[in-house]
Kinemage of the C-alpha trace (Angstrom):
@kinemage 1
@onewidth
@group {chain A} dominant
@subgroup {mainchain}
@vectorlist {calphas} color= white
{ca unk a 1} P 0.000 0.000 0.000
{ca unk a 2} L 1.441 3.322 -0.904
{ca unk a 3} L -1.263 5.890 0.290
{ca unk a 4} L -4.092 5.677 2.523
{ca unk a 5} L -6.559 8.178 2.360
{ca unk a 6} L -8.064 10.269 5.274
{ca unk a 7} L -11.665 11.170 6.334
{ca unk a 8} L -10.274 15.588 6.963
{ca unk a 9} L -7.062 16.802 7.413
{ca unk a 10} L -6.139 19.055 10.728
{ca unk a 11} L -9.396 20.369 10.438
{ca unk a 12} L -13.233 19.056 9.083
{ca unk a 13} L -12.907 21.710 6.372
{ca unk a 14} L -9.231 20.527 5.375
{ca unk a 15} L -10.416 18.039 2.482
{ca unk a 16} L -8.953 16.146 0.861
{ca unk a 17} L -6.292 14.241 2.887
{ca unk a 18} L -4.336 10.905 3.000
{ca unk a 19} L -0.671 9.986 3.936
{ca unk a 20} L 1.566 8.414 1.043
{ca unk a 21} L 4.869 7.094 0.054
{ca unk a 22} L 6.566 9.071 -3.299
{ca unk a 23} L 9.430 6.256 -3.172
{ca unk a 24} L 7.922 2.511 -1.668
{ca unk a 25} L 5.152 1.074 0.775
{ca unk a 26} L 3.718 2.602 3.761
{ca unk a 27} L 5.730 1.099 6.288
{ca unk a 28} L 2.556 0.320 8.722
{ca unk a 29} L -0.964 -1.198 8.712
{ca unk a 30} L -3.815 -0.327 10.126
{ca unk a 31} L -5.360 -3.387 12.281
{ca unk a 32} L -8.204 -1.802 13.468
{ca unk a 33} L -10.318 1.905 13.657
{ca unk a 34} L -10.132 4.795 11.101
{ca unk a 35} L -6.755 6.826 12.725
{ca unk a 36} L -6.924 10.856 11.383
{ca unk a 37} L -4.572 13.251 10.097
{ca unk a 38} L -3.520 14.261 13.923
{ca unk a 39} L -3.643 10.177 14.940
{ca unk a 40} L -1.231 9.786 12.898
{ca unk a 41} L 1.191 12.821 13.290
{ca unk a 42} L 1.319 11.693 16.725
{ca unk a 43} L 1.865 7.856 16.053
{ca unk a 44} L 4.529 8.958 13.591
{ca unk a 45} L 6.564 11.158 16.180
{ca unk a 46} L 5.406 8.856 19.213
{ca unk a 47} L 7.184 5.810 17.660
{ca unk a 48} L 10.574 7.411 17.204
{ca unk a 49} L 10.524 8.701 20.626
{ca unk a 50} L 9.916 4.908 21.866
{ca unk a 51} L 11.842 3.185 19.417
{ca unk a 52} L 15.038 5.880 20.147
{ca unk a 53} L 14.201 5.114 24.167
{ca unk a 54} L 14.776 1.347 23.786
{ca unk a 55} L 17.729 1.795 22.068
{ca unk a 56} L 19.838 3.995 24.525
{ca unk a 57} L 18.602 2.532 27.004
{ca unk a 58} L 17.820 -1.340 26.400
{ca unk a 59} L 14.527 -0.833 28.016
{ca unk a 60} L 10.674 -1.117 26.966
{ca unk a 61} L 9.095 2.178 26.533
{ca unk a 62} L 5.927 4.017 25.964
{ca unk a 63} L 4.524 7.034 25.286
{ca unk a 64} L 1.323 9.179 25.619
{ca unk a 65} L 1.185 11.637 23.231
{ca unk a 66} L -1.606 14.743 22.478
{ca unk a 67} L -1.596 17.288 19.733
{ca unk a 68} L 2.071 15.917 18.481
{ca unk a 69} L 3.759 16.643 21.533
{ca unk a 70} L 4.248 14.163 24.514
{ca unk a 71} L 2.231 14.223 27.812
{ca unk a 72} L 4.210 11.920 29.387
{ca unk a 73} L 6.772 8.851 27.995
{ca unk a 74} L 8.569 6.201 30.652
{ca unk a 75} L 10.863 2.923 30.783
{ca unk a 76} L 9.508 -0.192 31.714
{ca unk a 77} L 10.620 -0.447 35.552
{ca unk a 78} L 8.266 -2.579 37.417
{ca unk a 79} L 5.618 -1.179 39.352
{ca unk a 80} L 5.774 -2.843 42.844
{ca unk a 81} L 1.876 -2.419 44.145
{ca unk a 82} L 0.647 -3.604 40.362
{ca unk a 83} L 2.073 -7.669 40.817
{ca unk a 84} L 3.639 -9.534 37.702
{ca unk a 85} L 2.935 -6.503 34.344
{ca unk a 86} L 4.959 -6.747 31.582
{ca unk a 87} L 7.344 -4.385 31.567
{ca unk a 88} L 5.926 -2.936 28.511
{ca unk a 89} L 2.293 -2.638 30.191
{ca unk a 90} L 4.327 -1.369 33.410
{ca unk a 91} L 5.926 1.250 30.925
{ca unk a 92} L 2.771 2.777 29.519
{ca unk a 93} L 1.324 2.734 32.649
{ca unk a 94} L 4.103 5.088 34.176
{ca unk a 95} L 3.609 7.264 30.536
{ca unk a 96} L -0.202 7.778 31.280
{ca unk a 97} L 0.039 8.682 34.655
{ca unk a 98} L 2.507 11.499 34.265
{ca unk a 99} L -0.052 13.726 33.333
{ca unk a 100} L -3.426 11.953 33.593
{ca unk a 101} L -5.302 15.318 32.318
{ca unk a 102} L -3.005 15.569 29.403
{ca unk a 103} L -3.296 12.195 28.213
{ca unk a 104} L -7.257 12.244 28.328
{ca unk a 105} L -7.850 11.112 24.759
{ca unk a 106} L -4.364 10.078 23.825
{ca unk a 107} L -2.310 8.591 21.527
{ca unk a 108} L -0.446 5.329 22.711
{ca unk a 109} L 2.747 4.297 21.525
{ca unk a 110} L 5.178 1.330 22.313
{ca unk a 111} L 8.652 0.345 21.851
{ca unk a 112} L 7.981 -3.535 21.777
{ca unk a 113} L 5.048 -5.768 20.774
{ca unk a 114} L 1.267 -4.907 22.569
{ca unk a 115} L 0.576 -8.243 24.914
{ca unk a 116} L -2.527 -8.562 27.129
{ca unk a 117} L -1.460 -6.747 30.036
{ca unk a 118} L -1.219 -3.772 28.211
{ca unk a 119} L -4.410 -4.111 25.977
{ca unk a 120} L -6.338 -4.399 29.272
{ca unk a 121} L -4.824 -1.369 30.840
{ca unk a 122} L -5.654 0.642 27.621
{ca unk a 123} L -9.033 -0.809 27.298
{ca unk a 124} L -9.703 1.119 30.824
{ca unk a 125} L -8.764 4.205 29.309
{ca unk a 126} L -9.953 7.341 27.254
{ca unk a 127} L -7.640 6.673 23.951
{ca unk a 128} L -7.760 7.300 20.345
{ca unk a 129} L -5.330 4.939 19.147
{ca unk a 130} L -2.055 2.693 19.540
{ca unk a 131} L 1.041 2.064 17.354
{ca unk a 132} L 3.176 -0.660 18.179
{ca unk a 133} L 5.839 -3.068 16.097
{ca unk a 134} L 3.321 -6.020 16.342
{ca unk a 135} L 0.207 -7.410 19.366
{ca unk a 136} L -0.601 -10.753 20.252
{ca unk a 137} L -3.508 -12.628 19.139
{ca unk a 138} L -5.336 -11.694 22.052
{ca unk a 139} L -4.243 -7.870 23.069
{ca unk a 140} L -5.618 -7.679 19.462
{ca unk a 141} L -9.141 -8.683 20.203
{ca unk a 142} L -9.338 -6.621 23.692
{ca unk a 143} L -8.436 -3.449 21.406
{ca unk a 144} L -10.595 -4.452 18.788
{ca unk a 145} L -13.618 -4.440 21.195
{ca unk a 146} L -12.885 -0.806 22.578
{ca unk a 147} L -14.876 2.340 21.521
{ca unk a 148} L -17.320 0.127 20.158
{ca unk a 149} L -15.008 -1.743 17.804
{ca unk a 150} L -13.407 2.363 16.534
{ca unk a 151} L -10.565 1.874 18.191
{ca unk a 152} L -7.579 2.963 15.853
{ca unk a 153} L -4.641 -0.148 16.399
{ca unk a 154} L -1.601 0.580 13.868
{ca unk a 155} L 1.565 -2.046 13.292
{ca unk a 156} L 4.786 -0.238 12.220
{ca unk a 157} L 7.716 -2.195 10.499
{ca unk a 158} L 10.625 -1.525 13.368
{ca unk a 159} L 13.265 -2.043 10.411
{ca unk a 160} L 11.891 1.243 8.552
{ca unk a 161} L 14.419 3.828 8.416
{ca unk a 162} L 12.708 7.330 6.420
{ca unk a 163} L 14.939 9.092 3.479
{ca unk a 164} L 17.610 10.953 4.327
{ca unk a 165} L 15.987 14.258 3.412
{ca unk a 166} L 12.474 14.915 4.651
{ca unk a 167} L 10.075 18.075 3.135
{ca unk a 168} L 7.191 19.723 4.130
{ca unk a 169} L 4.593 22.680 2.713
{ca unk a 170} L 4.089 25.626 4.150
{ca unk a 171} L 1.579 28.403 2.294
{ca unk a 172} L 2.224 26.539 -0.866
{ca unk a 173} L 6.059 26.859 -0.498
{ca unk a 174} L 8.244 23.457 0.293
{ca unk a 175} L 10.777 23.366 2.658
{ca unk a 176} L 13.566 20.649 2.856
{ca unk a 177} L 16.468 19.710 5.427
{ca unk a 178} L 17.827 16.663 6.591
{ca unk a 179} L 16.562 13.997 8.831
{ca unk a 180} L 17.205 14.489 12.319
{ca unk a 181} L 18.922 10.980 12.551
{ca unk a 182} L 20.720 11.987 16.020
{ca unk a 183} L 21.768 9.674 18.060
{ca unk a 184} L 21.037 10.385 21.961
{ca unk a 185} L 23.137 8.080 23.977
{ca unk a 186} L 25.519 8.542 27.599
{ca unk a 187} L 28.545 9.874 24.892
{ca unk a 188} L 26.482 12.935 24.913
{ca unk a 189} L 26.927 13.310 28.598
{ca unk a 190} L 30.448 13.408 29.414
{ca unk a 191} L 31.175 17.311 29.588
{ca unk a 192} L 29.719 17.887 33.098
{ca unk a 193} L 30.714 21.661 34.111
{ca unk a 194} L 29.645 21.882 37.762
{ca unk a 195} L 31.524 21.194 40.962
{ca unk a 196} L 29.651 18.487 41.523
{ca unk a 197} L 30.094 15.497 39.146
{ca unk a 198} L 28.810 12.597 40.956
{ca unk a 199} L 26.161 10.816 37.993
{ca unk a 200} L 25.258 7.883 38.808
{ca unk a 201} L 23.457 5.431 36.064
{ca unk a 202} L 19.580 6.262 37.065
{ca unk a 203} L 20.277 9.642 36.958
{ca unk a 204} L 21.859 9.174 32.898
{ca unk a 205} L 18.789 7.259 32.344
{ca unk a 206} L 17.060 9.476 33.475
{ca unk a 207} L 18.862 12.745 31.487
{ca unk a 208} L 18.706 10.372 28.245
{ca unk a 209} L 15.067 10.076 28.985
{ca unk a 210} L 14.549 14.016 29.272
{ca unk a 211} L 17.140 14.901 26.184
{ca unk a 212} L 14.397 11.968 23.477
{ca unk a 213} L 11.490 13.313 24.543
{ca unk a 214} L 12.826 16.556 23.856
{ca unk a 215} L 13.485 15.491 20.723
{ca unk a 216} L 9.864 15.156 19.910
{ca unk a 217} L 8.505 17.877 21.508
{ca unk a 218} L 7.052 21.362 20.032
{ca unk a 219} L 9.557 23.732 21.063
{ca unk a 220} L 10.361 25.923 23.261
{ca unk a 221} L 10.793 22.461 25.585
{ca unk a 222} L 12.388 21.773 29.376
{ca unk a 223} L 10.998 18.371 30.787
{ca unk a 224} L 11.477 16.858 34.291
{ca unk a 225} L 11.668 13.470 34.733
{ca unk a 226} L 11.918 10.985 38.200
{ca unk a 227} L 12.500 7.256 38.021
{ca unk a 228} L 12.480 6.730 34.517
{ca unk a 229} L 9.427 8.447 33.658
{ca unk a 230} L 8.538 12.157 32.653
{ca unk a 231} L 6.926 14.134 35.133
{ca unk a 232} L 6.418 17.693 33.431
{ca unk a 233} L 6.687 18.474 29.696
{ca unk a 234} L 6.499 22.331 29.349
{ca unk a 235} L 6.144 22.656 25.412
{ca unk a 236} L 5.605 25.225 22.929
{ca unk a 237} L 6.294 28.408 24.858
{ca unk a 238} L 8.149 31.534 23.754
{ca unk a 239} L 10.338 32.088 26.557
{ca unk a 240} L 12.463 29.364 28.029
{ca unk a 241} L 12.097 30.560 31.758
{ca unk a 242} L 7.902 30.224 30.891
{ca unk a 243} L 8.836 26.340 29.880
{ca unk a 244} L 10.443 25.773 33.010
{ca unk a 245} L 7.781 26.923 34.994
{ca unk a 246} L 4.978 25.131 33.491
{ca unk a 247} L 6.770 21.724 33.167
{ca unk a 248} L 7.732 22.553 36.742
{ca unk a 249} L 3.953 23.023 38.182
{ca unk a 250} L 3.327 19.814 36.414
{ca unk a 251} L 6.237 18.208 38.421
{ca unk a 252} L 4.554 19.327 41.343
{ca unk a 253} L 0.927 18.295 40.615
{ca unk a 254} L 2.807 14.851 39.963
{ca unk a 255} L 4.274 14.615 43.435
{ca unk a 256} L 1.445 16.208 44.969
{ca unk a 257} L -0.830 13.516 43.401
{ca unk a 258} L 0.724 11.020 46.034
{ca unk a 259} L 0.101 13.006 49.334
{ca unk a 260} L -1.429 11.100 51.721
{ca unk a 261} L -4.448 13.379 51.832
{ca unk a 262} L -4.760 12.440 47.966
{ca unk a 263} L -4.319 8.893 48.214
{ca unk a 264} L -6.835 8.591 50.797
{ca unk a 265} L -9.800 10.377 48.999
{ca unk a 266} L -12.668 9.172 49.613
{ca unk a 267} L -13.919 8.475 45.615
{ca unk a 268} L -17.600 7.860 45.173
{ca unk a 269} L -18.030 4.383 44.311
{ca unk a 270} L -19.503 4.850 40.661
{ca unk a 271} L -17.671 7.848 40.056
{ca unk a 272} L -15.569 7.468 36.289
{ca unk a 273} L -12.006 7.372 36.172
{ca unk a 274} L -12.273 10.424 33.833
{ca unk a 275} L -14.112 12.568 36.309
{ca unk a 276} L -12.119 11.573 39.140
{ca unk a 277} L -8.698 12.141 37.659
{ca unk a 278} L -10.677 16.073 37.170
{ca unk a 279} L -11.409 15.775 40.931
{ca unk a 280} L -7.889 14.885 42.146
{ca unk a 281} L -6.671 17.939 40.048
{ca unk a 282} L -9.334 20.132 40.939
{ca unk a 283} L -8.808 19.141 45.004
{ca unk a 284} L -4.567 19.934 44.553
{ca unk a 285} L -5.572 22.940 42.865
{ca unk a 286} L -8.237 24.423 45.362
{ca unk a 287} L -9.661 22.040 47.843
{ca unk a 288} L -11.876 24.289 49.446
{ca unk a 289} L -14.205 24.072 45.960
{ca unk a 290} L -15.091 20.848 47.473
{ca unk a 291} L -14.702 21.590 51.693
{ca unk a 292} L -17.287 24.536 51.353
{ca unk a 293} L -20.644 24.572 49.934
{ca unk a 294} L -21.460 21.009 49.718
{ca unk a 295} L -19.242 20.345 46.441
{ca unk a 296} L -18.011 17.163 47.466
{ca unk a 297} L -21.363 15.451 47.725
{ca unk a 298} L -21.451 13.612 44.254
{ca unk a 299} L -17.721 13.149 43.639
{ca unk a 300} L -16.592 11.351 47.949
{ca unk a 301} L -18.391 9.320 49.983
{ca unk a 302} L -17.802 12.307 52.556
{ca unk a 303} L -16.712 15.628 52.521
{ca unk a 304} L -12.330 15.417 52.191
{ca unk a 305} L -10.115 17.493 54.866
{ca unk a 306} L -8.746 20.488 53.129
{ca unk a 307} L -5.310 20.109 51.365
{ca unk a 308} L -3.950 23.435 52.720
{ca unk a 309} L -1.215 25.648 50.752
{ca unk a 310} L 1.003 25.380 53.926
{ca unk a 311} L 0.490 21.251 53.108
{ca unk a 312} L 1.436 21.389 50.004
{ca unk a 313} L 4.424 23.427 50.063
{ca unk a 314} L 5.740 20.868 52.807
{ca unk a 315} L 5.257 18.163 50.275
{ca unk a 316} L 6.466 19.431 47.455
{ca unk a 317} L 9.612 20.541 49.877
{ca unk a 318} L 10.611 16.430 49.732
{ca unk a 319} L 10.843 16.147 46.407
{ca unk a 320} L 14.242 15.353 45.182
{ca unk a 321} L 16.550 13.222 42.819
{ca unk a 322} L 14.441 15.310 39.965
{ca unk a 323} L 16.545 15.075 36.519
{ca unk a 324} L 15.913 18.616 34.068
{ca unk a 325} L 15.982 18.611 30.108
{ca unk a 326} L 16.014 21.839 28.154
{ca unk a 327} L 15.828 21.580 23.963
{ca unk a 328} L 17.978 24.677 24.441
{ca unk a 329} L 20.670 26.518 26.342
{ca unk a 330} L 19.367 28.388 29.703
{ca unk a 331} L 19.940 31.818 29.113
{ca unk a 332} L 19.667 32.568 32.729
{ca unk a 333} L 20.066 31.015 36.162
{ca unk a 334} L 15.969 31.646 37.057
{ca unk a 335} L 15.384 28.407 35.440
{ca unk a 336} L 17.434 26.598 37.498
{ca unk a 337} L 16.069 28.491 40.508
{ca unk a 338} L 12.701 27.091 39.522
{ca unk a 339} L 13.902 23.907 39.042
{ca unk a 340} L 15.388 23.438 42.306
{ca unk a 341} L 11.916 24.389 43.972
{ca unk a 342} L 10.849 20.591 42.187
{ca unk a 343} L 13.175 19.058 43.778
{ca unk a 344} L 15.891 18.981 40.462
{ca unk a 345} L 19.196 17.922 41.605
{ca unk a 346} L 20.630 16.745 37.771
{ca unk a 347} L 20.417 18.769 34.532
{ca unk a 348} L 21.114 18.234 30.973
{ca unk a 349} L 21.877 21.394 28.507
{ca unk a 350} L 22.914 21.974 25.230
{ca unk a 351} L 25.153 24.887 26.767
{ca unk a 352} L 26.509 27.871 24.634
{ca unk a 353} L 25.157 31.123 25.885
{ca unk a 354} L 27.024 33.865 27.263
{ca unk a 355} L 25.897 33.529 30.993
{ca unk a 356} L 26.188 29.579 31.038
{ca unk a 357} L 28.868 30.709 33.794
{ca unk a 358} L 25.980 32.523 35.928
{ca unk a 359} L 23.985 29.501 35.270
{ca unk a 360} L 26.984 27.033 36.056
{ca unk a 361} L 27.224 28.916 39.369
{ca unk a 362} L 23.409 29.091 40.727
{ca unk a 363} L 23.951 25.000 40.171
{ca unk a 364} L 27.287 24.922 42.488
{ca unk a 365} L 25.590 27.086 44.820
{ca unk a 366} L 22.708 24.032 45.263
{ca unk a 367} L 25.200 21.205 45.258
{ca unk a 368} L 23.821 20.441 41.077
{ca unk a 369} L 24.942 18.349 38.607
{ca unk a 370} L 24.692 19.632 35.065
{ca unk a 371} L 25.586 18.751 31.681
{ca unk a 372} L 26.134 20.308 28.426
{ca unk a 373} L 25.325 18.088 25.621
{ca unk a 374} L 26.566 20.778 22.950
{ca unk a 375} L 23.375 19.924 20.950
{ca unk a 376} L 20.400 21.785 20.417
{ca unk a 377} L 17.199 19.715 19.968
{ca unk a 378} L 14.719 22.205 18.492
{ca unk a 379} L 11.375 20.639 16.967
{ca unk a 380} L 8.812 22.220 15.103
């Protein structure tokens, strides 16, 4: 197959539309569902963020991905309380719940074959679609049974490498450069610059982590990331220091998702995991919208204690071992002042403007390690 044709393009009004090959076959199929013109922008940028994840790292991953940029992307560690996953369910399990809001309505993406375990875990969500290298027999008919048999289910060929020169249309005019074929891997951390050089292998996993999904991500982009998965992308923005800050608050949302007072809400026993992933956010947020006035009635059993700000700023106070991507060099030490208040202790950089010494020095002056990769990872 060499094309495939589309129901719209970005837009309803954006007719006609399809995906095609000028050289060759498509080098996926689609199993199941009708996948769009945005499905499959971000299946096409999802799977090279997985597929370049296993390969620095030798680990499953997975990604969760919304309006081609990533809401959250993770390596299959095990996840203690969840019993015998795969490590490939385990790993889009960590992706999704980086940013549960985000990845309402996602697009799934996996570094190794779809089994059960993972089909099961998708089934309970709100998804548009997966891409994967292959799914068993029987992940295939649990995905083939979700959204009332719409679900969109792609297989990629893993061996497909794209040309070496890629083009795209803009107002009519074409624009050409080469592929960004980079290779992210621990070479491109060597050239740590602060006082502090003490990087242990998480912590690289971790930075090699931040650095792909960079990669993939609309730019301006910083990302945090804890334990081998993402815990803030901050994408798109103008201003670096506006990046840091948003990908930060996300961080913090993260962390503040597993305060006790969270953990122990009391959910209302029919209430949808949709709506109640809205009422942890809306609770961390403000939870005097459900302390006063009755809102809670509905939503908890009971009526929650009130998560105060002097609470939450003690929590977020214990975050640490936090790991800091930027697409980009820091042009001033605020973002690593921010940062620091989410608990980031290790930070990767391209380096190269002229007050990376002011920025070197706010990271000696909190005990920081940070490299500078000497690349730039821009994506538009």
């Amino acid at each position: 197959m060499t094309e495939l044709e589309l129901k719209y393009g970005c837009n309803p009004n954006q007719k006609p539309s399809r995906i095609f090959m000028e050289e060759g076959q498509l080098p996926l199929e689609v199993l199941n569902g009708k996948p769009g013109y945005i499905n499959f922008m971000d299946a096409l940028n999802s799977w090279q963020l997985v597929k370049a994840l296993k390969q620095a790292t030798g680990l499953p991953a997975a990604a969760s991905f919304k309006h081609v940029s990533p809401a959250g992307a993770a390596l299959g560690r095990p996840l203690v309380p969840q019993g015998d996953l795969s490590p490939v369910a385990c790993a889009y399990i960590r992706a999704r719940g980086a940013d549960r809001l985000c990845s309402f309505g996602d697009w799934a993406a996996l570094s190794d074959p779809c089994d059960a375990d993972t089909a099961r875990y998708l089934a309970l969500e709100v998804s548009d679609g997966v891409i994967a290298p292959g799914y068993t027999p029987e992940a295939l008919e649990i995905l083939r049974q979700k959204r009332k048999g719409g679900y969109s289910v792609v297989k990629i060929d893993p061996d497909y490498h794209p040309a070496p020169i890629e083009r795209r249309s803009i107002y009519g005019i074409t624009f050409e450069q080469g592929y960004n074929d980079l290779t992210i891997d621990e070479a491109m951390l060597q050239n740590i610059v602060t006082k502090n050089r003490e990087l242990p292998l998480p912590a690289k996993h971790d930075m090699l982590l931040s650095l792909i999904t960079l990669k993939y991500t609309q730019s301006n982009s910083v990302c945090y990331v804890k334990d081998g998965m993402t815990i803030g992308v901050g994408a798109g923005q103008q201003s670096r220091i506006h990046c840091t800050r948003l990908a930060g608050n996300k961080a913090d949302i993260w962390w503040l998702r597993q305060h006790p007072a969270v953990l122990e809400l009391p959910f209302a026993a029919d209430l949808r995991r949709p709506d109640r992933d809205n009422a942890i956010d809306l609770y961390i947020a403000d939870s005097t919208a459900f302390t006063q006035n009755g809102g809670w009635q509905g939503v908890f059993t009971v009526c929650p204690p009130e998560l105060t700000p002097e609470m939450k700023a003690e929590w977020i106070a214990k975050m640490s071992g936090v790991t800091l991507g930027s697409d980009a060099f820091f042009p001033f030490g605020d973002n690593v002042e921010r940062a620091r208040q989410s608990g980031v202790q290790y930070i990767a950089q391209p380096g190269g403007s002229i007050r990376d010494q002011q920025v070197i020095d706010t990271c000696d002056r909190y005990g920081m390690v940070m490299c500078f990769t000497g690349i730039r990872l821009f994506h538009h």
